[in-house]
N, C-alpha and C positions, 0 to 999 in steps of 0.2 A: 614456445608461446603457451600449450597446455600448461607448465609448471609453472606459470607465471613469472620468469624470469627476467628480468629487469637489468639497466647499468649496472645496477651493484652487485648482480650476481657475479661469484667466483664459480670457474668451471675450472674440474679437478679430472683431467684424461689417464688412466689408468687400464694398460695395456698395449702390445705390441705397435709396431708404426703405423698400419691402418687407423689404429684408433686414433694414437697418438695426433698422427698429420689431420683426420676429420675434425676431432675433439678443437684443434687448435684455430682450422682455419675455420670451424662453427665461432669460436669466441671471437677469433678476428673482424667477422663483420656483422655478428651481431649486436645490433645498435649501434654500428661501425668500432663496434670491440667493446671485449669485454675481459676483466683479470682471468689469466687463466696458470692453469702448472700442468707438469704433464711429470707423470710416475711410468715410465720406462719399465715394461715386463720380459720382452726378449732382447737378447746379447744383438743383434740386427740396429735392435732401436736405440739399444744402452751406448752403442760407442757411435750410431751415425743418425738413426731416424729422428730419433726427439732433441737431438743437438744442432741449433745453428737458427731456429723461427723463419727456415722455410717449410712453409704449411700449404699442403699442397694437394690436389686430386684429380684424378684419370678424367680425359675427356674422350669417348669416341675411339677407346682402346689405347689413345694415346699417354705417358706416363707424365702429371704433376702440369697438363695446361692449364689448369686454373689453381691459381694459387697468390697467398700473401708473403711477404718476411714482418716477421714481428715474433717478437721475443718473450716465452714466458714469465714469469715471477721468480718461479723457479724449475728444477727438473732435478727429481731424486732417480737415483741410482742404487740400486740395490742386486747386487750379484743373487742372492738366493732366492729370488724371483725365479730363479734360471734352475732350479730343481725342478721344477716341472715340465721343462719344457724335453720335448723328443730330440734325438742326435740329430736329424735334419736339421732340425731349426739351428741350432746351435753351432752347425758347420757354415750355415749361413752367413750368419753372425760373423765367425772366425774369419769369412771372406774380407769383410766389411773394417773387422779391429787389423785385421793384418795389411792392408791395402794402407789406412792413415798411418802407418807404422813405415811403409814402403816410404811413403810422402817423405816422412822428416827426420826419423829414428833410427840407424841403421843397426845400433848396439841392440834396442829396443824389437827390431825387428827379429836379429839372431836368435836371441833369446826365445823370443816366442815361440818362433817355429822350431828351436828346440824339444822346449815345453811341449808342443804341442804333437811332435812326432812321437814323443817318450810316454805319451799317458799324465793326465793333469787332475788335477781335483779344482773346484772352482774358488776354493782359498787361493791356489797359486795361479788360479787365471786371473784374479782377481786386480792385482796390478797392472797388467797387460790393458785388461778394460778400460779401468783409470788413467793409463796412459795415453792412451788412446783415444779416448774422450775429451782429454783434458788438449791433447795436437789440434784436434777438431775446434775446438772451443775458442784457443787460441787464433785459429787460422781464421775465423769465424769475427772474433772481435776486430783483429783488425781489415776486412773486409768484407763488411756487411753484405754489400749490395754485390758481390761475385765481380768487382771490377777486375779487382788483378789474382791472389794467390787460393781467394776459393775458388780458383774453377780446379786448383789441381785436387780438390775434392773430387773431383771427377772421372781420375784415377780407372780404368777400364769401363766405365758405364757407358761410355760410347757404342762400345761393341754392348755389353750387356744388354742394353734397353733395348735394344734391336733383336738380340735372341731370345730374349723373356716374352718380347712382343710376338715371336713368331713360332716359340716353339712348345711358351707356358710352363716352362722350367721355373722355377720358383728364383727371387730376385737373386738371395745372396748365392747360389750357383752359377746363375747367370755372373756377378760379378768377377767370381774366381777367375770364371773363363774366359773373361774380359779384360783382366788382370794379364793374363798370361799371354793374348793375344797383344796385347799393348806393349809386353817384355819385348814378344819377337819382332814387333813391327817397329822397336826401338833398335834393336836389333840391326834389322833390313835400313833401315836409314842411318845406319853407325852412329847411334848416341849412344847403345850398351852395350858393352862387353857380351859376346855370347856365352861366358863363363856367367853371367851374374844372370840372364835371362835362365841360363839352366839349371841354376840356384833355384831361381824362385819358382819356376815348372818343376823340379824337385822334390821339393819343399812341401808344396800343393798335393800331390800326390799322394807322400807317403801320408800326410795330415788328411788325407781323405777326402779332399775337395776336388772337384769337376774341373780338370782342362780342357774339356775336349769340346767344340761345337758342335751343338747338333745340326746345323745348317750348312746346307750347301753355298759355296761362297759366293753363286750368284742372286741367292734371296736374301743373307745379309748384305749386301751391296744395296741391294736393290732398300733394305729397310734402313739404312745408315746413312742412302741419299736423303733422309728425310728428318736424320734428328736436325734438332733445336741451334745445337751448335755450328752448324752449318751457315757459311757465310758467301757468298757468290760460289766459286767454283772450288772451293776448300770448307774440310772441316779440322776447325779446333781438338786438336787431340792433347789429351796427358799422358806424354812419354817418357820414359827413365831413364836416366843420365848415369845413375845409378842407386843400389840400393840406400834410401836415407834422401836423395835426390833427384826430383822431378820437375820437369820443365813444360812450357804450352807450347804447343808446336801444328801448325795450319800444314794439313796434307792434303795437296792439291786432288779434285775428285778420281781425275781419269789414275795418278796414281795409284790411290787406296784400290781401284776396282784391278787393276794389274797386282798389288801386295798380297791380296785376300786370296788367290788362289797359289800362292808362295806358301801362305799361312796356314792351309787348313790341310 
């Protein structure tokens, strides 16, 4: 309102998903919306945060309760954004492009986590990105509203959000580990192979990323009775069928709270 900002402003969000998600959902209901784009600065936001126009923010410690879907103009991508940023960030990120990779690529998957064990330069990550953005993108057109196959966007964030929430590990670590928990818990209910589970725990590993929880299994229980996905006495999980192939899958509660100390 200081700037005088009006219908006809365009608002241009330029940096990481913080901004990104704030920037978007300021334009969404100001004046009940306003044109906006959003310029993607870390590997986190390039292949998952500023992809898909849900815009969304923390309520009460809780992750994205208040929030819109609505679609920017555009969203630029530019990998050498990404020379600035520190290895943390980065591995984050790597959680994030390799997880959509899991979803629906499995050629695409290999490869990566080749790349990514061997030492990379961001010229040759730079397709992975793309790819990876563009699964998102796709998964995203054709279900806007998370009816059916964007929820397998969701891909370890079940666990995730509940260990980010409780132990303030930074998100895209939280997802690795979340990832990896969602392998064995595929696992434990025989949808995956425990050769492809040990693949991608693996894989993780020697690429430098976080399997391990820092929580004990009865304070994650206790905070994953409470996500969103949560439907009477089951929660909505995304588990692997295999790698390239993921399916939704409802685990009953009293289960999950029996699997979780199998799992940790």
């Amino acid at each position: 309102m200081d700037m005088e900002a009006d219908r006809d402003t365009f608002l241009l969000a330029v940096g990481g998903g913080i901004t990104t998600d704030i920037g978007a959902f300021t334009a969404s209901i100001y004046f009940r919306g306003v044109d906006f784009a959003l310029v993607p600065t870390t590997l986190l936001s390039q292949v998952d945060a500023a992809i898909g126009g849900k815009n969304g923010v923390n309520l009460d410690g809780y992750k994205n309760v208040l929030g819109v879907i609505r679609q920017p103009s555009f969203t630029l991508i530019c990998p050498q954004f990404l020379k600035t940023l520190p290895q943390s960030d980065i591995k984050g990120g790597l959680a994030e492009m390799l997880k959509t990779l899991i979803l629906k690529d499995r050629e695409g998957y290999c490869k990566a986590a080749s790349l990514l064990k061997r030492g990379y330069t961001l010229d040759e990550l730079a397709p992975y990105i793309s790819r990876a953005a563009a699964i998102k993108a796709q998964i995203v057109e054709s279900d806007q509203f998370e009816i059916g196959d964007r929820k397998l966007l969701n891909l370890g964030h079940t666990f995730a959000h509940a260990i980010e929430k409780e132990s303030g590990i930074p998100h895209g670590e939280a997802v690795a580990i979340g990832i990896v928990l969602a392998a064995r818990l595929s696992v434990k209910l025989r949808i995956l192979a425990s050769q492809e589970a040990n693949t991608i725990e693996e894989d993780f590993i020697k690429i430098g990323l976080e399997t391990k929880s820092p929580l004990k299994p009865e304070l994650l229980f206790s905070s994953m009775k409470r996500d969103k996905k949560r439907s009477g006495d089951s929660i909505s999980f995304i588990l692997i069928e295999r790698i390239g192939k993921c399916v939704i899958y409802p685990v009953q509660i009293a289960r999950l709270e029996e699997a979780l100390y199998d799992l940790s």
